[in-house]
C-alpha positions as CSV (number, residue, x, y, z in Angstrom):
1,X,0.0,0.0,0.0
2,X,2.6,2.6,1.2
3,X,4.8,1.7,-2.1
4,X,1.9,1.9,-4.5
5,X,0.9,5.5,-3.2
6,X,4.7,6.3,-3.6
7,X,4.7,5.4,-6.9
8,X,1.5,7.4,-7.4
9,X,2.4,10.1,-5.9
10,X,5.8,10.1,-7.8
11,X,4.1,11.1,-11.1
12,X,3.7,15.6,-10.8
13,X,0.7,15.6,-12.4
14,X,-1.0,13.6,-10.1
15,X,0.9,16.1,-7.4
16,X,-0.4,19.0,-10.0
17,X,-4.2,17.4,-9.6
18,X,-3.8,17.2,-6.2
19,X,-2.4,20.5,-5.7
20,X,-5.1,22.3,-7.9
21,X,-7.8,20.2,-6.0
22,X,-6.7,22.1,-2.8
23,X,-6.6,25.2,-4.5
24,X,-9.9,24.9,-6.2
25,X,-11.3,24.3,-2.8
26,X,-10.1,27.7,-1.6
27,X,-11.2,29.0,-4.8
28,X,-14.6,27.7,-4.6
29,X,-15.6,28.0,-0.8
30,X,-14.0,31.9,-1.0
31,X,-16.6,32.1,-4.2
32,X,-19.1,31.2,-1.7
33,X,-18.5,33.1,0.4
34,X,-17.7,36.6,-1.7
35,X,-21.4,35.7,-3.0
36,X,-23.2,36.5,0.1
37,X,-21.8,40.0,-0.2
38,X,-20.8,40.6,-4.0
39,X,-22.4,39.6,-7.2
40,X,-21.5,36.2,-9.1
41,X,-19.5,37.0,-11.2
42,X,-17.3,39.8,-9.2
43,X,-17.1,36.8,-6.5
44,X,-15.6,33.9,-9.4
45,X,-12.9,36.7,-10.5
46,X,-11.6,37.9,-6.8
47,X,-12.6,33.8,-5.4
48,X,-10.0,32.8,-8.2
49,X,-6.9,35.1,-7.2
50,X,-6.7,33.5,-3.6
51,X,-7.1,30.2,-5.4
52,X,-3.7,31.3,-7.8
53,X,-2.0,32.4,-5.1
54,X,-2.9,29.1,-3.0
55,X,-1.8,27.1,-6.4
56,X,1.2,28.7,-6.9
57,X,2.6,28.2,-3.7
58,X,2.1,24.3,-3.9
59,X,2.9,24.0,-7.4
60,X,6.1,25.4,-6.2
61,X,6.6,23.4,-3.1
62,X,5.0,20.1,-4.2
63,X,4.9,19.5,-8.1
64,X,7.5,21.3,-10.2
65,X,11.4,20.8,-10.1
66,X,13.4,23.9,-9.0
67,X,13.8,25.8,-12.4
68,X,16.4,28.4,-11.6
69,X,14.5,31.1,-12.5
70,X,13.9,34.0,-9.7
71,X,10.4,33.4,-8.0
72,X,9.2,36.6,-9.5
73,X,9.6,35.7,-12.9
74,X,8.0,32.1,-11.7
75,X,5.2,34.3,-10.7
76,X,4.7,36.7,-13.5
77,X,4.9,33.3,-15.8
78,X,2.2,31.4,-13.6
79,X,-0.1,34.6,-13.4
80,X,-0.2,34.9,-17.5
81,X,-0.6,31.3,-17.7
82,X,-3.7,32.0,-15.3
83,X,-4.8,35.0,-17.0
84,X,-5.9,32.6,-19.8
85,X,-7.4,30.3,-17.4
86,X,-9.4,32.7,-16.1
87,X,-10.9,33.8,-18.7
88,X,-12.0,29.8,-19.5
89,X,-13.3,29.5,-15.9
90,X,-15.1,32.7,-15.9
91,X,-16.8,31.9,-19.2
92,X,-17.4,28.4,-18.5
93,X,-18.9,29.0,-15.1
94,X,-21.4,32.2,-16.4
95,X,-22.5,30.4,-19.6
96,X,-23.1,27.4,-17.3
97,X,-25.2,28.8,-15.2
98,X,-26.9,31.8,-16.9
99,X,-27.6,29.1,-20.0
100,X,-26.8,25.7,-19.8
101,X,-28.0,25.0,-16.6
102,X,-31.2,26.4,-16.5
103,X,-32.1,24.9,-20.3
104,X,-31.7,21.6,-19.3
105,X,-33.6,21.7,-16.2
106,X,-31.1,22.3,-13.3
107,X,-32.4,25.0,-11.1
108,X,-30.7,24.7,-7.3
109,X,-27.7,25.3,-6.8
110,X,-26.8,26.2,-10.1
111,X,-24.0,29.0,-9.5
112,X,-22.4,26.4,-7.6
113,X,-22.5,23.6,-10.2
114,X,-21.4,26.0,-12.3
115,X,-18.1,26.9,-10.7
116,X,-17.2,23.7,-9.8
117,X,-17.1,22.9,-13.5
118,X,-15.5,26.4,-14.4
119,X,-12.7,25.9,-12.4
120,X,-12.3,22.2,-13.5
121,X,-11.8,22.8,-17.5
122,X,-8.5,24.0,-17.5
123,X,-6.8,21.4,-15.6
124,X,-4.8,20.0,-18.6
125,X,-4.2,23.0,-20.4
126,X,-2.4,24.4,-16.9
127,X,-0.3,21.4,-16.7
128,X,1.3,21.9,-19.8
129,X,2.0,25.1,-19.8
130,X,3.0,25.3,-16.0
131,X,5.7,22.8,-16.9
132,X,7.0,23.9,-20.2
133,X,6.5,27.8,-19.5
134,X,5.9,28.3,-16.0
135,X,8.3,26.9,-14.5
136,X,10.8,25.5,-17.1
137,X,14.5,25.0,-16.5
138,X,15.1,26.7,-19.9
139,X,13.3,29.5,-18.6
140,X,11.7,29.7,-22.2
């Protein structure tokens, strides 16, 4: 058992999956909470910068080899390589729930499903470039 979750967890993106999983949690239960005060889709854009910061910091600690590079560039890399994710989550998550949803029938908790989803389409698209751009030895 011990050696099998070794081996598992020996592969970075399984570490990346389980690293994003932990920061989509703080990305989605900030969302719900910035909704009780701010409107849906002001909550999924501020909701997704503590979940970037909360990614970065264990993509860096947990799934990516040291790439030489000063963190500050590491961070300028991984915050354009989340600018584009954004803009998949936020569109995914509004057209979700202000069309999808609702068309086929789904009615509670709809932001919710919505954001869940959102934030779960760019998984593999973040991989790759996290590793090849992000956080490259080459510094590319």
């Amino acid at each position: 058992m011990k050696a099998a979750l070794k081996r598992v967890l020996s592969n970075p993106f399984i570490r990346f999956a389980f690293s994003g999983g932990l920061a989509a949690g703080v990305n989605i239960l900030s969302r719900l909470a910035l909704s009780q005060i701010l409107p849906y889709s002001v909550a999924i854009a501020i909701a997704f910068l503590f979940g970037m910061v909360t990614a970065f910091t264990l993509m860096k600690l947990l799934v990516f080899e040291k790439s030489g590079q000063r963190i500050h560039h590491e961070y300028l890399r991984f915050c354009l390589v989340n600018a584009v994710a954004f803009v998949q989550v936020w569109a995914v998550s509004m057209v979700l729930a202000q069309f999808l949803l609702p068309a086929i029938g789904v009615h509670s908790h709809v932001e919710t499903i919505a954001h869940v989803i959102g934030v779960l389409s760019p998984i593999a698209t973040s991989y790759f470039l996290h590793k090849h751009f992000t956080f490259s030895r080459s510094g590319v």
